[in-house]
One Martini backbone bead per residue (centre of mass of N, CA, C, O) as a GRO file, in nm:
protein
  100
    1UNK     BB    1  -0.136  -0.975  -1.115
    2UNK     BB    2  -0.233  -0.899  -0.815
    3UNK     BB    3  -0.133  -0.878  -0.507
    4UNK     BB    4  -0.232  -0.978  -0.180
    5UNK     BB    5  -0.260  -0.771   0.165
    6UNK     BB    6  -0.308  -0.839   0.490
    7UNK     BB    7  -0.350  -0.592   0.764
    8UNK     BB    8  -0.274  -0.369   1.043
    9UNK     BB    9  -0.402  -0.138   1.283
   10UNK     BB   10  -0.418   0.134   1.468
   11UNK     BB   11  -0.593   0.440   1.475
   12UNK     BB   12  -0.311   0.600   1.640
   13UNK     BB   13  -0.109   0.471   1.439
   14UNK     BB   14   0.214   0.523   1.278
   15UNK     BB   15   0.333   0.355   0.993
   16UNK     BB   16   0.508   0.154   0.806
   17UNK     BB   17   0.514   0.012   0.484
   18UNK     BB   18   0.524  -0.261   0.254
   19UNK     BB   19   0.558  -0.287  -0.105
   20UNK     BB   20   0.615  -0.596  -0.257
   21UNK     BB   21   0.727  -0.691  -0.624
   22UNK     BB   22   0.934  -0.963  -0.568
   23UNK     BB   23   0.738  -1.134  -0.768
   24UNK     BB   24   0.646  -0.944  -1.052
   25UNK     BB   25   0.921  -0.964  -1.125
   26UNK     BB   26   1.135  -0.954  -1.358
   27UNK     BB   27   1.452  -1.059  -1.456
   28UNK     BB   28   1.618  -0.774  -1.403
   29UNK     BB   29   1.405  -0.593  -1.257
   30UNK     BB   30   1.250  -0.275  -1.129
   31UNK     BB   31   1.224  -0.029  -0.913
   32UNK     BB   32   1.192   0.286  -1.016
   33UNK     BB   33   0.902   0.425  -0.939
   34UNK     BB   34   0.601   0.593  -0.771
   35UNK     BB   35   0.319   0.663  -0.886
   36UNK     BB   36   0.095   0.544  -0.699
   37UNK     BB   37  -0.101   0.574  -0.353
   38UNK     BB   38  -0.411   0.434  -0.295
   39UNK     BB   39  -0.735   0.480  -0.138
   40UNK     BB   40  -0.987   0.289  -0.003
   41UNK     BB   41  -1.337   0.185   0.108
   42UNK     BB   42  -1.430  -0.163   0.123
   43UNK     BB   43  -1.518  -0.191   0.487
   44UNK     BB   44  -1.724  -0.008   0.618
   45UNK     BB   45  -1.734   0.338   0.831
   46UNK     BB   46  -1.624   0.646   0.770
   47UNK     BB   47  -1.465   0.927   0.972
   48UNK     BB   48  -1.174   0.863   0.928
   49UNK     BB   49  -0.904   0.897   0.724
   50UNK     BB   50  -0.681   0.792   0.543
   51UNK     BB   51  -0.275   0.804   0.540
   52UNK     BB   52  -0.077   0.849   0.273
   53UNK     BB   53   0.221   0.853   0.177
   54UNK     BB   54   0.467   0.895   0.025
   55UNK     BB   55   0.649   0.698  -0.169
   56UNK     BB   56   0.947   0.463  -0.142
   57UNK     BB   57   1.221   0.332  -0.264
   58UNK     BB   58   1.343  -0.047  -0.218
   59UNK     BB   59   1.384  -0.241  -0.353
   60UNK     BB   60   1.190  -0.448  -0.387
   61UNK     BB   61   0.962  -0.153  -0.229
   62UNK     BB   62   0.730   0.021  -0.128
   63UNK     BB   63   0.769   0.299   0.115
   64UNK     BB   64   0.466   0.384   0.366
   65UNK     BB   65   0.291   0.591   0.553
   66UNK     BB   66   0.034   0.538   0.810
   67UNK     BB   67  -0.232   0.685   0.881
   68UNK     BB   68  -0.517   0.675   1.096
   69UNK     BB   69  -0.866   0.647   1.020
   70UNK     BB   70  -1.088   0.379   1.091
   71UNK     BB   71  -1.254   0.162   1.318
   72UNK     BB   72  -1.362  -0.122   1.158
   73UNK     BB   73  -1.212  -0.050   0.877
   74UNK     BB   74  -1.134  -0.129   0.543
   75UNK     BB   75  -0.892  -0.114   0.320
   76UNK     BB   76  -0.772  -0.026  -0.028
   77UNK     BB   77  -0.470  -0.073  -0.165
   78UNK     BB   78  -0.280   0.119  -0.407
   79UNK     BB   79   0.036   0.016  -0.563
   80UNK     BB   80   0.220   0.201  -0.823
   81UNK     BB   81   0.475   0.112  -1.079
   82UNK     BB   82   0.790   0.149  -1.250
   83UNK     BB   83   1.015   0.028  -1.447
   84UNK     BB   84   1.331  -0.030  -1.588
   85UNK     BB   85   1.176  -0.200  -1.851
   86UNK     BB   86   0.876  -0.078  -1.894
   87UNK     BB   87   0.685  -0.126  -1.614
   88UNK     BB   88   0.333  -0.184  -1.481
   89UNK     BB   89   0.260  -0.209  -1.159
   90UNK     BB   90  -0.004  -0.384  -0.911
   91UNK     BB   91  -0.052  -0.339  -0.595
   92UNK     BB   92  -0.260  -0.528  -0.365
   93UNK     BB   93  -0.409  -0.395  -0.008
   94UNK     BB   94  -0.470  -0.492   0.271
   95UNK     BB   95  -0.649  -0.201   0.587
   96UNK     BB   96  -0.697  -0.271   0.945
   97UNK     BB   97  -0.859  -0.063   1.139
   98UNK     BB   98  -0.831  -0.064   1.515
   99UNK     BB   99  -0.976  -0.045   1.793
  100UNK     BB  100  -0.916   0.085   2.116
   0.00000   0.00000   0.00000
């Protein structure tokens, strides 16, 4: 089951962010690399998109760059990795991008 984390930034804001899957691993198992990194708008209303680096692991966590996004708008990222055990795990985040 994923686990969710709401955040917050500015709309003019760069930031990393990281998602932690350290929770989600069975002992003894590890982030070996990041399938995908997607966002959706979950509620109010896009002007302008949010954008989202490719992830880098840093077990257990996966760090990526965010930017832009519309002020008022909440997203919905979903981060997908594959373990060394040959597991796959999917955390969800929420990103409320605010308005300055």
């Amino acid at each position: 089951m994923p686990i969710s984390q709401t955040l917050e930034k500015y709309q003019s804001e760069a930031r990393k962010y990281d998602f932690d899957f350290s929770n989600l691993l069975e002992n003894g198992d590890s982030v070996a690399s990041v399938s995908s990194i997607s966002n959706s708008v979950f509620s109010g209303s896009e002007t302008t998109g949010l954008t989202v680096g490719a992830g880098s692991v840093n077990d257990p966590s996966v760090q990526a760059s965010i930017s832009a996004g519309t002020g008022g708008v909440t997203y919905k990222l979903v981060c997908t990795v594959s373990t060394s055990n040959g597991n796959t795990l999917v955390l969800v985040g929420f990103l409320k991008v605010l308005a300055e």
